[in-house]
N, C-alpha and C positions, 0 to 999 in steps of 0.2 A: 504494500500500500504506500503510495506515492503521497510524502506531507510538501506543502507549498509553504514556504519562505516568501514575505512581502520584503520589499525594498522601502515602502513608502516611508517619512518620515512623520512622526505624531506633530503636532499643532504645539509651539511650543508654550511651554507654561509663563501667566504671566502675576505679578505679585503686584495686589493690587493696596494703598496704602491709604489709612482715611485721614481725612486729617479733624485735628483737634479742637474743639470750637470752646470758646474761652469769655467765662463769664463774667463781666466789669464786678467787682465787688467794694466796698466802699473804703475810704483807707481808716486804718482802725486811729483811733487818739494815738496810741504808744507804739512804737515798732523798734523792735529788738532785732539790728545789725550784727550778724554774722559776720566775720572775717577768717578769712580761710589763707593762710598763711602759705608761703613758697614751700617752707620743708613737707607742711605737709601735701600738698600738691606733689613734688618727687616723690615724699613717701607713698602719693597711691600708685601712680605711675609706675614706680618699682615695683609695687606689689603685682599690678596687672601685668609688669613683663615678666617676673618671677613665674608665673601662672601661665604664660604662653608658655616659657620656654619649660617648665614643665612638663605643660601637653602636649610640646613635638615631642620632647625625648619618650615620653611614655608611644607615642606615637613610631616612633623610628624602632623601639625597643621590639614592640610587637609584632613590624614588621618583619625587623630580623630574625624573632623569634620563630614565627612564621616560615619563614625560607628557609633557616636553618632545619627546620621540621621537615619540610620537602625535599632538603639535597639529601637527610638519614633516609627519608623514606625512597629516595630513587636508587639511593646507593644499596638498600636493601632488598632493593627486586633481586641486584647481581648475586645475592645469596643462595637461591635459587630452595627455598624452604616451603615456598608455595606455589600454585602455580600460577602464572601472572595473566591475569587478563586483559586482554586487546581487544578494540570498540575498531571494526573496522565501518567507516561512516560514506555510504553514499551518498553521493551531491551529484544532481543531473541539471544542466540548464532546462533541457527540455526531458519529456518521458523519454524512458529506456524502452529497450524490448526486454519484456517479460522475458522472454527464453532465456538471454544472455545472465541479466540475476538471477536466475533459479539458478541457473550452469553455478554462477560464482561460491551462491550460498551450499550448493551441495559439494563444491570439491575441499569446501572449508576443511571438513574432517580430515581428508588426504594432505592438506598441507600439516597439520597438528600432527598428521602420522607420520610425517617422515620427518618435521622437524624433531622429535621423540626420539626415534629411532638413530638421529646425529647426536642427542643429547646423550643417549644413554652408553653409544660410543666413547662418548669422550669422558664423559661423568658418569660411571653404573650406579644404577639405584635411581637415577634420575629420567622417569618414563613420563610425565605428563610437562613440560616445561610449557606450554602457549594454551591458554581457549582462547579462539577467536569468535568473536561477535558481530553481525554481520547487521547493522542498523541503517536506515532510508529505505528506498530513496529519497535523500530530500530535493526537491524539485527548487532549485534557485540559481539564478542568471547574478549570484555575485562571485566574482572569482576572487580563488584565494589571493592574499597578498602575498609581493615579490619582492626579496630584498634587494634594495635599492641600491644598497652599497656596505661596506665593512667598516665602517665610522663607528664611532660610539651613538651617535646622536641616529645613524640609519637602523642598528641593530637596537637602539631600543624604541625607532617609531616602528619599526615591522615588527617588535614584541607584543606593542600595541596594536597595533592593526592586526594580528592572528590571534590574537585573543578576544579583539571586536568578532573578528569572522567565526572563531569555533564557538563561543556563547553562543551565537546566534543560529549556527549550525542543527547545536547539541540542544537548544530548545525547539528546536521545529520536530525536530526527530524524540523528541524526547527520551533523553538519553542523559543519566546523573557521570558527570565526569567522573567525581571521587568516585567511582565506581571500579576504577579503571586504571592499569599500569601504564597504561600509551594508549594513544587513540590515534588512528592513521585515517586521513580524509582521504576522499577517494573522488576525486570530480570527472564522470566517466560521460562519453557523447560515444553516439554510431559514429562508424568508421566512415573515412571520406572517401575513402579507396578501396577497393577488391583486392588490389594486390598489395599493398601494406598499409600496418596502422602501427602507430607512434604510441609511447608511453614515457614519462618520466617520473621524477620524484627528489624531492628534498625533508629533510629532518631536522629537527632539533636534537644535536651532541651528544647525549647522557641528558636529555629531557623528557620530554613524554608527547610532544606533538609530531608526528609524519603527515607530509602531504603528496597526494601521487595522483596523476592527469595520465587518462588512457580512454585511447579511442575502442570503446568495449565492445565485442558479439562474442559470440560462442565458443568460438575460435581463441580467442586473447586469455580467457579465463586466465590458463597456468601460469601464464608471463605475468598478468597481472598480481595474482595469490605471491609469483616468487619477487616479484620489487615490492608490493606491501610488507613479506618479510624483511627482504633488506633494509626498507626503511625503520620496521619495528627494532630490527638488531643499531640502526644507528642509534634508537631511542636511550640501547641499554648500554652503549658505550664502544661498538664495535665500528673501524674506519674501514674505507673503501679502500679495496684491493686489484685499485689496477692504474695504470698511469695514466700520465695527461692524452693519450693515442687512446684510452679504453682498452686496451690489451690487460689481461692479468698480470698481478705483479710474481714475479715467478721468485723464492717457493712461498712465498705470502697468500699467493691467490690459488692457491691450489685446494681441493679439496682432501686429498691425499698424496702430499708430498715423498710420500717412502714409498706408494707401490710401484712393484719392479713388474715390464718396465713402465716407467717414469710416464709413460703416451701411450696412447691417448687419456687422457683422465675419466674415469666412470660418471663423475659430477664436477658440477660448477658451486666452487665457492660464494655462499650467499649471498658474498661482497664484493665479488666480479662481478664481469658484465657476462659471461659462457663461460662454457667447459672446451679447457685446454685438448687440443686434439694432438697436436703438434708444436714445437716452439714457431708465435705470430700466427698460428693458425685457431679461431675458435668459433663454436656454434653457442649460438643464444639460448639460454633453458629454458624452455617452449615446456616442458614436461615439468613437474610438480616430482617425478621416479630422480630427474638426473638434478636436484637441487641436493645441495650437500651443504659443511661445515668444514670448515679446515680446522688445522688445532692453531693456528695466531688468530681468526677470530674465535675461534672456545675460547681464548684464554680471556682474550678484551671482555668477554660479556659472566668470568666466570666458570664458565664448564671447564677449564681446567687450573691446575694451580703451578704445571711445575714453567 
């Protein structure tokens, strides 16, 4: 079921102020002159900055309290003691085809199952590491923001601006963040072409928000499921493995750096872009079978320690 996202803006509020109507009264015989002396004039004055700067510091205290709460709590996903939940969120300018979402929402479980199956490789005992949660479509013609630049002042108006876009997201869908280890937006459109469709994505570091644009059918499902992983693994602290060409970084981007021999590789590193065939030769993980784990991303998110 398809939820609509308005764009419109509310009627802004306005405050409205009465004013005072003031009654002649007669002057009394005797009137008793108050004087209100300079010290004490400082002394209130002090007193009401005493009172500000108070209530910033109680103010900043909270906040840091706050944040500090959320980097324990991010850094204790990598513990890997529960299983961590992921909000995978659809956003469609216009309707999707049915088919293509049912495709996505059923191959969920197969993605869960082979990321499992690389967990428990590298970490035994460790069999359920991802549920994926498959929330929208939400139907809205607002694109996510794009960062603008690496500036302080750019990284923290696009902090802003993604945190405008995902409230606003996460209430059409109705969807409780805190709910949630990471949440990856998914803003999906029909393909423009028969013969290829484009996907990308970007993350936040060791954060909790991924964002990933894919020209979606039936067809794209597995590519898709395997960059919403990658994006969820940049969530948890794991870097991309391949160079400024897209090529994997060899033996970084390998998913099985020791087996003999060395090529073609059975899978693709969840942090490359394919699976290594040959050295400068590789195929894009189209299959959900050939997405893998290496052991230098196990270790960034955790599954391994040595």
């Amino acid at each position: 079921m398809a939820h609509l996202l308005s764009r419109d803006d509310a009627n802004a509020g306005r405050l409205t102020l009465d004013r005072a109507i003031v009654k002649d009264t007669p002057t009394p015989e005797r009137t008793t002159l108050f004087v209100l002396s300079t010290s004490q004039t400082n002394e209130g004055r002090g007193t009401f900055f005493k009172v500000r700067v108070f209530l910033l510091l109680t103010t900043l205290l909270v906040v840091v309290f706050v944040a500090a709460g959320d980097v324990r709590r991010r850094k204790g996903r990598n513990d890997w003691d529960r299983t961590l939940e992921v909000a995978i969120v659809l956003v469609a300018p216009r309707p999707l085809d049915p088919k293509a979402v049912a495709a996505l929402r059923d191959r969920v479980p197969s993605l869960e199952r082979r990321l499992a199956e690389e967990a428990a490789r590298h970490r035994p005992g460790l069999t359920s590491p991802f549920k994926f949660r498959v929330a929208g479509p939400v139907v809205s013609d607002v694109s996510a923001p794009k960062l603008a630049g690496t500036g302080p002042s750019d990284l923290a108006s696009h902090a802003w601006a993604l945190r405008s876009y995902t409230k606003a997201i996460d209430e059409a869908a109705g969807l409780d963040e805190g709910a949630f280890d990471a949440r990856i937006y998914v803003t999906a459109t029909p393909p423009t072409s028969a013969q290829k469709a484009w996907i990308e994505g970007e993350s936040e570091q060791g954060g909790r928000i991924g964002i990933v644009a894919v020209e979606l059918d039936e067809g794209m499902v597995d590519l898709a499921l395997a960059v919403i992983a990658h994006e969820t693994f940049h969530t948890l602290g794991a870097t991309d493995k391949y160079d400024p060409g897209g090529h994997a970084t060899i033996p970084a981007g390998l998913a099985d750096p020791t087996s003999v021999p060395l090529y073609p590789q059975l899978r693709g590193d969840v942090m490359a872009r394919g699976r290594v065939i040959s050295p400068g030769s590789e195929q894009i993980v189209e299959r959900l079978d050939d997405l893998g784990v290496g052991p230098e991303t196990a270790r960034e998110i955790g599954w391994r320690r040595e």
